[in-house]
C-alpha positions in Angstrom: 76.0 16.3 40.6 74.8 19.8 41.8 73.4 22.4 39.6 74.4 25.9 39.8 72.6 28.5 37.6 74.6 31.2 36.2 72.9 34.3 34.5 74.8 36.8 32.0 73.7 40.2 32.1 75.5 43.0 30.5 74.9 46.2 28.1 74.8 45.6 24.1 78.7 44.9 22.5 80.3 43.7 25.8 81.5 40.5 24.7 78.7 38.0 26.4 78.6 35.9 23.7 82.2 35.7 23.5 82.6 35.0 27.0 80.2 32.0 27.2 81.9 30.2 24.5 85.5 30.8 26.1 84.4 29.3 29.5 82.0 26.2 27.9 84.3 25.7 24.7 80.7 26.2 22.9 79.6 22.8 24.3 76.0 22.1 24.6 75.5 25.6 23.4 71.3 26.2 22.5 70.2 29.5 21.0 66.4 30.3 21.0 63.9 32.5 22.1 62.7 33.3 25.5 59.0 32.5 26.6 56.2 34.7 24.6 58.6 36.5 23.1 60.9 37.2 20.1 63.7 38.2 22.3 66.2 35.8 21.3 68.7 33.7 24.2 71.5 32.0 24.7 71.8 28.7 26.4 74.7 26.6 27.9 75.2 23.6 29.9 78.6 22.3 30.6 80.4 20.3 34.0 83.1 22.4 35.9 84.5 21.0 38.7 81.7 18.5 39.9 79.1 20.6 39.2 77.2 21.6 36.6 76.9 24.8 35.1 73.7 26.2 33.2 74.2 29.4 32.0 71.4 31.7 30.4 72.4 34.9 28.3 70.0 37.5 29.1 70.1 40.0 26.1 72.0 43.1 26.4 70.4 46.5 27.7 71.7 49.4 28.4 69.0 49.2 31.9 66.6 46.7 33.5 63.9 49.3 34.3 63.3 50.4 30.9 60.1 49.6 28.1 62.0 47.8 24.9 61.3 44.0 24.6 64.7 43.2 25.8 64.8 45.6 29.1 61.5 44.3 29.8 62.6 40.8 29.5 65.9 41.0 31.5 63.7 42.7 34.3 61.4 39.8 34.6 64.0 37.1 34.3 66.0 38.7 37.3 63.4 39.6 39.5 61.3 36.1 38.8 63.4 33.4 38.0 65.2 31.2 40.3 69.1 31.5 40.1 72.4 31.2 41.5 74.4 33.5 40.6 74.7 36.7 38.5 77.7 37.7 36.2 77.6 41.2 35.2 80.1 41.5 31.4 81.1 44.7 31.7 83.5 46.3 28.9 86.8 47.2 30.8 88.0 50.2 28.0 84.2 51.8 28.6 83.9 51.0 32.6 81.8 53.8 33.3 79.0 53.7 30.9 78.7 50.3 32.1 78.7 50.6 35.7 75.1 52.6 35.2 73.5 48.7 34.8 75.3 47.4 37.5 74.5 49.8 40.0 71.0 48.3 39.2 71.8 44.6 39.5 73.2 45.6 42.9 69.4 46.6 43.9 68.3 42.9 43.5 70.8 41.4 46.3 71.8 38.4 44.4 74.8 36.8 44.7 77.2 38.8 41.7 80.5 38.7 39.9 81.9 41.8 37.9 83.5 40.0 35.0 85.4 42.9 33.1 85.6 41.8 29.3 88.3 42.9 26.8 91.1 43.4 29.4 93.6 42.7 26.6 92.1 45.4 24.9 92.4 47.8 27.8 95.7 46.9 28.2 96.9 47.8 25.1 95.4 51.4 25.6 96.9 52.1 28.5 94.0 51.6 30.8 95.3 50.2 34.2 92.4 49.0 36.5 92.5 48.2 40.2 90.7 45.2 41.0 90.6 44.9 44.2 90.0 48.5 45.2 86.9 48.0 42.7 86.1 44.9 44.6 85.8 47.0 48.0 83.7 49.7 46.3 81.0 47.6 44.3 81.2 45.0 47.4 81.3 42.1 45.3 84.0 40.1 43.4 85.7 41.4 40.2 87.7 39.5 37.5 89.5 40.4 35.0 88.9 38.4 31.5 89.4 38.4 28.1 86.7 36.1 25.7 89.1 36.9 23.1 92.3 35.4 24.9 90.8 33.6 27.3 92.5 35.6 30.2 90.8 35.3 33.8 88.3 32.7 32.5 89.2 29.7 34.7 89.6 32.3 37.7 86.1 33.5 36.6 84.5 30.2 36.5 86.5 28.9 40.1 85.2 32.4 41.6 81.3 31.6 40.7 81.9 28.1 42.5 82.8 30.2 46.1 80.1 32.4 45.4 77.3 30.1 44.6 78.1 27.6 48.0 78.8 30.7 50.0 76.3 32.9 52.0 77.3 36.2 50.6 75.5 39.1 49.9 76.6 42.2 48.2 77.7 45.5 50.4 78.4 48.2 48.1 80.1 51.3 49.6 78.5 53.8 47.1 77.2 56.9 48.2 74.8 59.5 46.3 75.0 63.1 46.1 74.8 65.2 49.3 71.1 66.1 48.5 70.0 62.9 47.7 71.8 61.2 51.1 70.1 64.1 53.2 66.9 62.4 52.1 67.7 59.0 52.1 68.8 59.8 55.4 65.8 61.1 57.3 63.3 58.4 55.4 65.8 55.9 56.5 65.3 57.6 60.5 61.6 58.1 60.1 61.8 53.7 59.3 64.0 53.1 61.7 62.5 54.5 64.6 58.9 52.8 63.7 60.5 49.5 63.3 59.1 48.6 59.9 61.0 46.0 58.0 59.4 44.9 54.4 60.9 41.9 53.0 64.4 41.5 53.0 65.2 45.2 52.3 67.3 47.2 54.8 65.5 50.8 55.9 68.2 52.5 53.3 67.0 50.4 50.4 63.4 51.3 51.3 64.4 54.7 51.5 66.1 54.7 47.6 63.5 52.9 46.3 61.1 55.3 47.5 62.9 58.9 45.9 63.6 56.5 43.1 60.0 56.2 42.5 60.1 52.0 42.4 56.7 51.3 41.1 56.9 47.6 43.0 57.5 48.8 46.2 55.1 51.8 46.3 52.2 48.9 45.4 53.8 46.6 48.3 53.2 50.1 51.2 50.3 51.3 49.5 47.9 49.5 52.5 50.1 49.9 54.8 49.2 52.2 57.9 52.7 53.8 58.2 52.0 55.3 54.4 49.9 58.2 55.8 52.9 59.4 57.7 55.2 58.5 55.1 54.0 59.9 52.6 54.3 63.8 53.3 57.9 62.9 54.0 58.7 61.4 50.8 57.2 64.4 48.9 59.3 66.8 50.9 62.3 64.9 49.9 61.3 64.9 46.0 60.7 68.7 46.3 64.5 69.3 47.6 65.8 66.6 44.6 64.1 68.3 42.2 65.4 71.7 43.6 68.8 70.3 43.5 68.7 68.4 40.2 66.8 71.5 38.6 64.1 68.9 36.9 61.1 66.7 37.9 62.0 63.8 35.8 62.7 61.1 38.6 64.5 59.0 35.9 66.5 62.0 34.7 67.3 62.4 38.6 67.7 58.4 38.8 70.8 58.8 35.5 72.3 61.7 37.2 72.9 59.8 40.6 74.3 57.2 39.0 76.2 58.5 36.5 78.3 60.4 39.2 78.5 57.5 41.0 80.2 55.5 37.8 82.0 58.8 37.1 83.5 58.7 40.7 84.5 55.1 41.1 86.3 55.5 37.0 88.2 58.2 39.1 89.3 55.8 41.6 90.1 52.6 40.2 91.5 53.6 36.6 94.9 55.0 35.9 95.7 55.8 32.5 99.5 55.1 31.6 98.9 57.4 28.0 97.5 60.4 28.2 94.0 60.5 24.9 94.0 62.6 22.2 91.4 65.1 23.9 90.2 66.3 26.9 86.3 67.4 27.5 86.1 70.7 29.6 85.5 68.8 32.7 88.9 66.7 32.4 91.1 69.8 31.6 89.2 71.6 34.7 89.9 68.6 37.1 93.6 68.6 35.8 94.0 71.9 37.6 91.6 71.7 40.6 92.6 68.1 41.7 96.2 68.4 40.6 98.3 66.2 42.6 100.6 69.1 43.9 98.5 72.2 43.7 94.7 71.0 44.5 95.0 71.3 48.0 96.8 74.9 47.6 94.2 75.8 45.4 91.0 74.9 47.9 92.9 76.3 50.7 93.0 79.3 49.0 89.5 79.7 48.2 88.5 78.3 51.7 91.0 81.5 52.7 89.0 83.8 50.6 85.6 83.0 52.0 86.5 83.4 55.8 88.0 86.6 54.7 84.6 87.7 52.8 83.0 86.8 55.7 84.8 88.8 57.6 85.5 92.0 55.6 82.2 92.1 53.9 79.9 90.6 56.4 81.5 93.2 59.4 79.8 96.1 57.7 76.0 95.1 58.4 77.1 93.1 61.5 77.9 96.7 63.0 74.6 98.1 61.6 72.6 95.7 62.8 74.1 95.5 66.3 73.7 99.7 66.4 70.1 99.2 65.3 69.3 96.7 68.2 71.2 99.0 70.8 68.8 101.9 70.1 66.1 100.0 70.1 66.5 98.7 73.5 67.2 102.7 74.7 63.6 103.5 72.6 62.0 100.2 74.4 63.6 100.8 77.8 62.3 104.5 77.9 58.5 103.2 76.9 58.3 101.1 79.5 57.9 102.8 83.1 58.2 99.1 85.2 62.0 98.2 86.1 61.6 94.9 86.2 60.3 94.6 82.9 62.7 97.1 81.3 65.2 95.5 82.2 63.6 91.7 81.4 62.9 93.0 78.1 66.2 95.2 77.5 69.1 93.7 79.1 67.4 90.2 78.8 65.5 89.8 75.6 67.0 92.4 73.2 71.0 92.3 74.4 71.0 88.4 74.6 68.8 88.1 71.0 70.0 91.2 69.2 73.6 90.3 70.0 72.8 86.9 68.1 71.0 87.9 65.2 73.8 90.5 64.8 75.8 88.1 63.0 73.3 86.7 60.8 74.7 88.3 57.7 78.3 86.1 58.9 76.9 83.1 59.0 74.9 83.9 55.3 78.0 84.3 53.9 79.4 81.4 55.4 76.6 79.4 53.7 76.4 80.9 50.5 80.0 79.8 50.5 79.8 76.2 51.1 76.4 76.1 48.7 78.3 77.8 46.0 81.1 74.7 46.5 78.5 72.2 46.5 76.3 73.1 43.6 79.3 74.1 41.2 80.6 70.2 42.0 83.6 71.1 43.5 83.2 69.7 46.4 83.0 66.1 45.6 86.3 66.8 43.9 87.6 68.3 47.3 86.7 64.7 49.1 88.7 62.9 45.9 91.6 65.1 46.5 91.5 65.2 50.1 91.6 60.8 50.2 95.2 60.3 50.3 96.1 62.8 52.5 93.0 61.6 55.3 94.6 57.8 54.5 97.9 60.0 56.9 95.6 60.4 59.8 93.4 57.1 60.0 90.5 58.3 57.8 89.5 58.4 54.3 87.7 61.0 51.8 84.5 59.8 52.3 84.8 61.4 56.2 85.6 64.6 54.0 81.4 65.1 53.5 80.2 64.7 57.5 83.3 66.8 58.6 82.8 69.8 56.1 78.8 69.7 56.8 80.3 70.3 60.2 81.4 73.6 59.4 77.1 74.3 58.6 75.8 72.3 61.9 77.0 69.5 63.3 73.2 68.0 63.6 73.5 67.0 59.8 77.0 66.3 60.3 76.9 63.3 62.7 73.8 62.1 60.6 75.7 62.3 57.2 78.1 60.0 59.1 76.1 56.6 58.8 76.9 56.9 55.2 80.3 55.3 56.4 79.8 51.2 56.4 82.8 50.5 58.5 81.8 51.0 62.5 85.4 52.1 63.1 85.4 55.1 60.4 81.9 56.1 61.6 82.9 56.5 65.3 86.2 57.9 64.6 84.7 60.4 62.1 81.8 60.9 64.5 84.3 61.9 67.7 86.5 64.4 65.3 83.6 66.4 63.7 82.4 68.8 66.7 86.2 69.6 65.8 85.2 71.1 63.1 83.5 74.5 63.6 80.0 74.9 63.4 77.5 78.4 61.9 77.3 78.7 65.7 80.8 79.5 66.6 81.2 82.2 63.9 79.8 84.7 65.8 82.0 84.0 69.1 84.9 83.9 66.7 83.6 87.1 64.9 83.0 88.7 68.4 86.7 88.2 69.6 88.1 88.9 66.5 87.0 92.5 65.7 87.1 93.0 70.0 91.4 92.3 69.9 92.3 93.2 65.7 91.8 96.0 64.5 92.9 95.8 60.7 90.0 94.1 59.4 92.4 92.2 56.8 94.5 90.5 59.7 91.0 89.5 61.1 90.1 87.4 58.1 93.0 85.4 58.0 93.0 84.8 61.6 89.3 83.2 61.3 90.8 81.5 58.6 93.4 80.5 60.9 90.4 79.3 63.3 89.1 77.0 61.7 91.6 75.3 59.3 93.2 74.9 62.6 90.1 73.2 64.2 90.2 70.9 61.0 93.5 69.7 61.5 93.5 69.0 64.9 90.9 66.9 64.4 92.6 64.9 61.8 95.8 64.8 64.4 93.1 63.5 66.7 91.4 61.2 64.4 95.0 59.2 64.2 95.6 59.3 67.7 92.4 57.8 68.1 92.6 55.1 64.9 96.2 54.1 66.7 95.1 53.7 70.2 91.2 53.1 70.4 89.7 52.6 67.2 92.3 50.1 65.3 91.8 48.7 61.9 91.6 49.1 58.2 90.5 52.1 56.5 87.2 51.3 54.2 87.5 51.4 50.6 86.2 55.4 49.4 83.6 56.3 46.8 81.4 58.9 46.3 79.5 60.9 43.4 81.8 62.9 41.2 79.1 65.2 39.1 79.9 67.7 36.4 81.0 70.9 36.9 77.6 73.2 36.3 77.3 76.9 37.1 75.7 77.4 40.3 71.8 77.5 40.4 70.4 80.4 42.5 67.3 78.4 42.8 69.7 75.8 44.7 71.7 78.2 46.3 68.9 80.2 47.8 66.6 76.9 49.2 70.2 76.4 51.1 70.7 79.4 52.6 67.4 80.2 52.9 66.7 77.0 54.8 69.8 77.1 56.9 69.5 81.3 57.9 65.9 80.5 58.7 66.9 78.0 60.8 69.5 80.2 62.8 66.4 83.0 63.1 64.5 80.4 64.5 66.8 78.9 67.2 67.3 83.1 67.8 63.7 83.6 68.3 62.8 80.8 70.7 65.8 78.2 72.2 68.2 81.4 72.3 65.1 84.0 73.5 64.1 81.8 76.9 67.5 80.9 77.5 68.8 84.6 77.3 66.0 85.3 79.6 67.1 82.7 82.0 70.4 83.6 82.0 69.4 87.3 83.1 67.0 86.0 85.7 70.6 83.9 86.9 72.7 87.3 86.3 70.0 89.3 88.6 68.6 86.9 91.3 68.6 86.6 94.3 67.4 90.3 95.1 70.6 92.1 97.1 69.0 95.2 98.5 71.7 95.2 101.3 74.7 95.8 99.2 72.2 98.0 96.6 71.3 100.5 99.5 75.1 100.7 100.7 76.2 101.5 97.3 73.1 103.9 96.2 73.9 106.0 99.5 77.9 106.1 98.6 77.1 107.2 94.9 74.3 109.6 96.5 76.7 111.6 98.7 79.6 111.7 96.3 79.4 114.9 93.6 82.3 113.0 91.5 80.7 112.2 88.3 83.5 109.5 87.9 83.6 108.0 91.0 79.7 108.2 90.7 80.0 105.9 87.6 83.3 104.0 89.1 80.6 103.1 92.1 77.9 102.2 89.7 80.0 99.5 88.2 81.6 98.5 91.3 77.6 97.8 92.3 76.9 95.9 88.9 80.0 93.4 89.4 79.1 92.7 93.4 75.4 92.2 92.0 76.6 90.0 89.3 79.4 88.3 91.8 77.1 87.2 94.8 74.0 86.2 91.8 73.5 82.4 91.5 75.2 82.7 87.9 78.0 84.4 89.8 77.7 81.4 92.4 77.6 78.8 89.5 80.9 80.2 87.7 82.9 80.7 90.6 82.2 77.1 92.0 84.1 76.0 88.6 86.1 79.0 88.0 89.3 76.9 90.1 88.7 74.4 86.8 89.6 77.4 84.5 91.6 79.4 86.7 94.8 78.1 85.0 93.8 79.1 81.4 93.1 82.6 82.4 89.7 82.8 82.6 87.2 84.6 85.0 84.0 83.9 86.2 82.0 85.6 83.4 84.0 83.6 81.0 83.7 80.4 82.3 79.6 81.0 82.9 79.5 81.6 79.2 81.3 78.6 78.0 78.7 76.6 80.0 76.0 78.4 78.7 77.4 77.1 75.4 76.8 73.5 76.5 73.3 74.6 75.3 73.8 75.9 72.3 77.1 78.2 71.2 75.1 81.0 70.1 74.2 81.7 73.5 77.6 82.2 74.4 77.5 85.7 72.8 74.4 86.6 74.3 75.7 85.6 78.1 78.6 87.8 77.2 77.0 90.3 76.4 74.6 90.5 79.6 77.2 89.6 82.2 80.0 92.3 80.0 76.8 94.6 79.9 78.1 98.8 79.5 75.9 101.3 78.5 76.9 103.6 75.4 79.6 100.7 73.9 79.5 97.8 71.7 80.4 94.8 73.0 83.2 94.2 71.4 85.1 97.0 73.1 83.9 96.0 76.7 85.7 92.6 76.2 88.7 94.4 75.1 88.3 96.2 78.1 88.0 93.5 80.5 89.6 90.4 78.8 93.5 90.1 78.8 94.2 88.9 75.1 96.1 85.6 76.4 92.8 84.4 78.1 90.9 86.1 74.7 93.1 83.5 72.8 92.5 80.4 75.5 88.6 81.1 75.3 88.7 80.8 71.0 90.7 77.7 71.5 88.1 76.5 74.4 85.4 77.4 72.5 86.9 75.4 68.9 87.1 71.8 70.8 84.6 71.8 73.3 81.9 69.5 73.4 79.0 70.7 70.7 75.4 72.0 71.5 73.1 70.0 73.3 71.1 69.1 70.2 74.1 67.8 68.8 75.5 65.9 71.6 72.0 63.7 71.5 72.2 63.2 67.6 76.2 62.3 68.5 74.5 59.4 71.1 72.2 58.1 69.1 74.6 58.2 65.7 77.2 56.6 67.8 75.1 54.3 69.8 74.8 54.9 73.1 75.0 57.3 75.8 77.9 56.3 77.0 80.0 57.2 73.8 78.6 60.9 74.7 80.4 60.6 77.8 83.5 59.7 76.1 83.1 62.7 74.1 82.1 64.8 77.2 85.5 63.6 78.3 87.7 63.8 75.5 86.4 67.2 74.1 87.0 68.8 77.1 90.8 67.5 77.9 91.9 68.4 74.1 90.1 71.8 74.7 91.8 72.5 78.2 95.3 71.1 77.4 95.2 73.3 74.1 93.8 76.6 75.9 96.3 76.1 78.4 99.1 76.0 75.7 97.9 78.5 74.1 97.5 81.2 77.3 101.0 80.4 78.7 102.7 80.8 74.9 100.5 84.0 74.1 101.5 85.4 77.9 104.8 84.5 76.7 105.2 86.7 73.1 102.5 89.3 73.9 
């Protein structure tokens, strides 16, 4: 007769005792004391269906990592002893206290079943739990028992015999808090492209263990080469949990994580059919910001508010600063005697750069925003809300955290995706994101914006407009996608659900800091050479044939209009016959039909780079002495094709960094093809809709 070995693991007062006696009828029931210790045990042996079952009651804790006698003891019986099979007793009327241990017992990859104790009781207070959604989420199986009525014990006791002759493995769909999967994420990169593999453990597991400070593991690596690299890596990580957790007690850090997680999957699997006597400030804030009805008003509102900050407050300094770098290329440009390098350094270096940096204050705003969501826990409570209604369109909340990191930078966005288990979810979630507009497109947006509205309120609605429309096109993609390419079941969603806190400026400021630093940087280098090399592009080859016939018109007319009327005509046949010129009006015929020019389509290329430099090509190959930018697109852009080119700019494919993060997220080159191809149809169908209906009404 086979043996299987059956261990009982649950906090203090969940009914293990109980529960042992209702599946062995107290047969061949031995209480004594574990080995070396005066912890005392529980001991059953008993036949169940042609096997036989010993079961050993390890005694209750509240956590396996702890110091009393009995945590100490549990943690050595689980992690030395040979077993077959785990039950966690978990107290079904206080589910997400006791969810903290088994989000432990899920680190030891044993084979586990949730046994959820006192169902009667839960019953009878109106708790309601959903089994199999819990199932999904914890990733192994869950019954529901009562040692008191002896409800779900037979199930319970047939479940642990297709467990214990089964392969299975548990795969848990939990996810931490943004801060702590940022960092889980770039150890787990750093391991995965060196290869390493330590026991068992996946690169993820490696990676939590690590920021969890697991003292076995750090003795395991601790002569092992790859801990020199390692090492700086993992301290960087600890420095932004601390940041975020506002302490440097790893264990304090450790309780948080989990607790949100518990406090997250209590959210999703239990309804309450009668409302409790009271409400903690938390509750009573959730019933009004993840009201069935008016949550999603409410965060479109304040999504609505922020884009018109943005706008209103952030167009003050934008116009500043822009001013500030125009007369500082006219003070430049009259230091320096050499043409060629006047106009390197002025047209090139400060238009292109200052044009970019001009919108810095934007895009500060924009991430003070999303911070300010993030730190005050709202935004976890966005991704619960937000579940049902992505369920509509093939997706689930858990896509809600890659797609609205999107709106920062798509780089972190398409990383944040592996978080998603299912392949399906990832890749649809991955393909919709660049959807979602990026820091990067703000200033294009921005640009346009103030160029064609002048009421600086109607301006922030319509970049509100921008990129709630982005979003839900996406979503109306991501369905078109789950019903034609990508078909399958949604995965089960989970994900921290923190308290509300007031927002840390410590917290706030390492984000925007980090993130504006970042944007300064790309300004200062990436978006520096290639403004250059777009005005080498704009200016070469030399034309000294059609310079000469224009410099003698304009010398022998005494006009000063036509004078200027020539010198422009001059700039535009210098720009026309330049091999940018060349470049853009070899595709312009690709464009043609959405109402764009040659300038415009140059630019959107340039954006295949990165979209910042979209503003800076604008403003070289638009380049007017005396005016802002803004009023020289005005000038020279119709508003239907000013319309087409936001639209363009919205669902094209993202920068070039992003597009290789997208390949090797999604795995393969090929799948950046794909989105190569399927970015740019959705963004050339939809500018074309939009230039014929805006030629249409305007």
């Amino acid at each position: 007769m086979d043996t299987i070995k059956i261990v009982l693991a649950g906090q203090p007062n969940v009914g293990k005792s109980m529960l042992i006696n209702a599946m062995s009828g107290s047969n061949g029931l031995k209480v004594g004391n574990f080995s070396g210790v005066t912890v005392e045990k529980t001991e059953v042996c008993f036949e169940h269906h042609c096997h036989q079952f010993e079961m050993v009651d390890l005694p209750g804790t509240y956590s396996i990592r702890g110091f009393s006698k009995e945590e100490k003891v549990a943690y050595e019986y689980l992690s030395n002893e040979e077993y077959d099979v785990i039950i966690n007793v978990l107290d079904s009327t206080h589910l997400q206290r006791n969810l903290l241990l088994t989000l432990e017992l899920l680190k030891l990859n044993k084979k586990m079943v949730l046994a959820l104790n006192m169902a009667d009781e839960a019953k009878k207070e109106g708790i309601d739990i959903d089994v199999k959604q819990l199932e999904k989420i914890i990733g192994v199986p869950v019954v529901l028992v009562s040692a008191n009525t002896k409800e779900g014990v037979d199930e319970l006791l047939d479940k642990i015999h297709d467990i214990a002759d089964s392969c299975y493995r548990p795969k848990s769909n939990i996810t931490y808090s943004d801060a702590m999967e940022e960092e889980i994420l770039d150890i787990q990169k750093f391991l995965d492209d060196r290869g390493f593999k330590i026991r068992d453990l996946s690169s993820r597991e490696i990676a939590t263990r690590l920021l969890f400070e697991d003292k076995d593991l750090y003795k395991e690596l601790r002569d092992e080469p790859i801990m020199i690299e390692l090492q700086p890596l993992v301290l960087k990580a600890l420095q932004h949990l601390y940041t975020h957790h506002e302490t440097k007690n790893i264990k304090e850090i450790k309780y948080n994580e989990y607790n949100a997680i518990a406090r997250g999957i209590k959210m999703e699997v239990i309804k309450c059919n009668r409302a409790g006597s009271g409400k903690n400030l938390t509750k009573k804030i959730d019933d009004v910001l993840i009201h069935k009805y008016f949550g999603i008003p409410i965060f479109l509102f304040l999504m609505w508010g922020l884009f018109h900050l943005i706008f209103t407050i952030g167009d003050i300094p934008v116009e500043i600063i822009s001013r500030a770098f125009s007369s500082f290329g006219a003070w430049m440009g009259s230091h320096i005697s050499n043409e060629f390098l006047r106009n390197v350094i002025v047209d090139g270096i400060i238009a292109g750069v200052g044009a970019v940096l001009s919108f810095l204050p934007n895009i500060i705003l924009l991430y003070i925003g999303i911070a300010l969501l993030e730190t005050t826990g709202y935004m976890s409570r966005v991704a619960f809300l937000l579940d049902g209604f992505f369920h509509k369109f093939g997706l689930h909340g858990k896509s809600f955290i890659p797609l609205v990191t999107g709106f920062g930078c798509s780089v972190p966005a398409y990383m944040a995706a592996r978080t998603l288990k299912s392949e399906k979810d990832r890749l649809i979630t991955l393909f919709i994101i660049g959807f979602m507009s990026c820091g990067a497109r703000l200033p294009i947006y921005m640009l346009f914006t103030s160029a064609f509205i002048e009421d600086k309120s109607i301006a922030g609605n319509v970049l509100f407009v921008i990129y709630i429309s982005g979003a839900l096109l996406g979503l109306v993609m991501a369905k078109i996608l789950r019903v034609v390419v990508f078909k399958g079941e949604d995965e089960p969603f989970v994900m921290e659900m923190p308290k509300y806190r007031f927002p840390s400026f410590k917290l706030i400021w390492h984000t925007v800091y980090n993130n504006a630093k970042g944007y300064v940087k790309k300004a200062g280098s990436f978006i520096l050479l290639a403004s250059i090399l777009v005005w080498v592009l704009a200016t070469y080859p030399s034309q000294k044939g059609i310079e000469e016939s224009y410099i003698a018109k304009i010398e022998q007319t005494q006009n000063m209009q036509e004078k200027l009327d020539l010198e422009n005509e001059l700039n535009v046949k210098k720009l026309e016959n330049s091999y940018l010129g060349q470049i853009g009006k070899a595709t312009e015929p690709f464009f043609r039909p959405l109402g764009f020019d040659w300038k415009m389509v140059v630019a959107l290329e340039s954006g295949l780079a990165a979209k910042e430099i979209v503003v800076s090509t604008l403003s070289i190959l638009y380049n007017g002495k005396g005016d802002t930018l803004a009023n020289r697109l005005r000038d020279s852009i119709p508003p239907a094709s000013a319309m087409a080119f936001i639209v363009f700019v919205m669902l094209y494919l993202p920068c070039l960094a992003a597009s290789m993060v997208f390949a090797k997220e999604a795995g393969g080159y090929k799948y950046l093809v794909y989105l190569f191809i399927f970015t740019t149809a959705t963004a050339w169908i939809f500018s074309f809709i939009t230039y014929k209906a805006v030629e249409l009404f305007v």
